[in-house]
N, C-alpha and C positions, 0 to 999 in steps of 0.2 A: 610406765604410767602409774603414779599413786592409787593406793586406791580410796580416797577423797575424792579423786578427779572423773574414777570409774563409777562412785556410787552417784555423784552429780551429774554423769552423762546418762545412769539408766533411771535415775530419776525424773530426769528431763526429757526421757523417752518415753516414759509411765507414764507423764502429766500429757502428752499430748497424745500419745496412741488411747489415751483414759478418756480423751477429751475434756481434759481439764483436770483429769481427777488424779490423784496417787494411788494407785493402787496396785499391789502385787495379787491379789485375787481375791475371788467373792468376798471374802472375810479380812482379807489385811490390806491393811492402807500404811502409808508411809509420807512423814512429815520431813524434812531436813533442818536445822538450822544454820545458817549461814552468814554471814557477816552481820550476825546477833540480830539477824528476823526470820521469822520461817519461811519456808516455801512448801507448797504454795502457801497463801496465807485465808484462802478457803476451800477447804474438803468437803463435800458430797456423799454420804451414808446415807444407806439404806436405813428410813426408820425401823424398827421396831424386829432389829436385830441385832446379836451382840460382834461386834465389830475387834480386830486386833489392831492397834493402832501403834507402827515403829517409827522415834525419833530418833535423827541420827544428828550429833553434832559436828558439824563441820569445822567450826573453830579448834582454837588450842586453850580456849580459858572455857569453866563452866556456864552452863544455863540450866534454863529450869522451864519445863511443860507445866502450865497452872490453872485452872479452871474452875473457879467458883461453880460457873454451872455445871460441869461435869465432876463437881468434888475432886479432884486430884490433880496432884502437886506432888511435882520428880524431877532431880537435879539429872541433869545430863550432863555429865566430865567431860572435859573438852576429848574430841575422837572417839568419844563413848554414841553405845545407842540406848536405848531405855525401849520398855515395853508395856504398853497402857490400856489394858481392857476397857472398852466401853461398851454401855449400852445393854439390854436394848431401850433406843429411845424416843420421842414423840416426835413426828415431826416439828422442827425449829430449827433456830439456830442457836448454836452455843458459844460462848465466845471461851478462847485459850489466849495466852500470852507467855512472854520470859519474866519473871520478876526479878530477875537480876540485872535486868536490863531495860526498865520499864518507860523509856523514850521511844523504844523500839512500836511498829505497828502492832496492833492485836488481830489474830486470825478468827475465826469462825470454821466450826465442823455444822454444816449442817444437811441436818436428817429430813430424808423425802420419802 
């Protein structure tokens, strides 16, 4: 079994044992990208804590985690993961996207 195949089966066990959410524990969450859009495409943070937030790419070409509202912008190389502190922040919503990919849907993290 790849393991592509493995991190999309326990991510897909994350988001529903989560009830909805990604998360590997109180503090880390986890985004995928996947045939150049993320999953899930909204995440669920605790407001007004500081959160570790891991993008993994699933493809073979790069993308990019981008966030005017959350300032930060990181390439992810295709099979690469990247690691993005956020937070702490109010509750909202924030919106993220791929900019190399920018037909693609835009997600939302947002803070309760």
């Amino acid at each position: 079994m790849s393991y592509r195949l493995i991190f999309a089966a326990v991510l897909a066990l994350a988001c529903t044992v989560g009830g909805g959410l990604a998360r590997a524990d109180d503090d880390s969450y986890a985004l995928a990208i996947n045939g150049h859009a993320f999953e899930p495409l909204e995440l669920a943070i605790p407001a007004g804590k500081k959160i570790v937030l891991t993008v993994k790419n699933l493809n073979s070409t790069p993308s990019e985690f981008e966030s005017a509202d959350l300032n930060r912008e990181k390439v992810v190389v295709g099979g690469g993961t990247i690691t993005v502190f956020i937070g702490p922040l109010r509750p909202g919503s924030y919106e993220f996207f791929d900019d190399f990919n920018a037909d693609t849907p835009h997600g939302h993290i947002v803070a309760k």
